[in-house]
N, C-alpha and C positions, 0 to 999 in steps of 0.2 A: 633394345637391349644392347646393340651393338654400341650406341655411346654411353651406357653408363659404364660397360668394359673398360675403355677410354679413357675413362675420369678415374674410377678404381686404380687404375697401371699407374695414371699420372703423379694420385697423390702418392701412392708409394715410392714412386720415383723420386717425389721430389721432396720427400722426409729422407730419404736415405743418401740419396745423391751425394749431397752436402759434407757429408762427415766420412759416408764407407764409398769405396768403389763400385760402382754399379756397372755392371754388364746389359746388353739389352741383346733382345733378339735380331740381330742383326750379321752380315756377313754369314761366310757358307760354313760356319764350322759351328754354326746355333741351330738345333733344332728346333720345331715349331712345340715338338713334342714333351721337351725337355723345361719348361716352363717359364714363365714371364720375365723373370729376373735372377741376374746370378749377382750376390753381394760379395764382397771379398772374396771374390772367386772359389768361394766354399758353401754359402748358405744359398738356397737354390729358394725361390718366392715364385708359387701360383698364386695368381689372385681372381679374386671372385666373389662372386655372394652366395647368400645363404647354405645353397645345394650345392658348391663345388666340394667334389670328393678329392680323394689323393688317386683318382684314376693314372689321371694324366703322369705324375712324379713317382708313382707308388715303389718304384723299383732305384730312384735316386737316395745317396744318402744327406743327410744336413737339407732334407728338405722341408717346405712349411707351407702354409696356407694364409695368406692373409685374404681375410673374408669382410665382406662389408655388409652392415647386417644383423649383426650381432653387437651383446654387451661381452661377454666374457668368455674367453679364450678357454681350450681345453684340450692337452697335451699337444700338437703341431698344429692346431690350429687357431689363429691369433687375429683378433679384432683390427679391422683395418684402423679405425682412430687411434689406437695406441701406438700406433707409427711417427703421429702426428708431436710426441711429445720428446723425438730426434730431432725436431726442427729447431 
């Protein structure tokens, strides 16, 4: 499970990369807690499959889910392949 996490972070990494500014959990001022990716320093991206809740971000605002797993998205929470169509 631990590499399909991996593959999930990467491809949304590398649809968004490109175009918006991406943050990564890195450096001492990211929490582990605070979620997988910050896009223009406003949109805040966990990612996960099927069963990831908004545990982790529930208290962040402009945050979302991208889920892998799924066909169609439903209010913050947004099908990992539709990423794929910023590339």
């Amino acid at each position: 499970m631990y590499i399909r996490s991996h593959i999930q972070s990467t491809c949304h990494t590398d649809t968004t990369c490109d175009t918006y500014f991406t943050c990564f959990p890195v450096g001492l001022w990211w929490h582990p807690t605070r979620g997988d990716s910050l896009v223009d320093g406003k949109h805040l991206f966990e990612i996960g499959g099927e069963k990831k809740t908004f545990a982790q971000i529930k208290d962040m605002p402009d945050s979302y889910l991208a889920i892998d797993g799924i066909e169609v998205g439903r209010g913050c929470r947004i099908p990992l392949w539709l990423f794929g169509f910023l590339y």
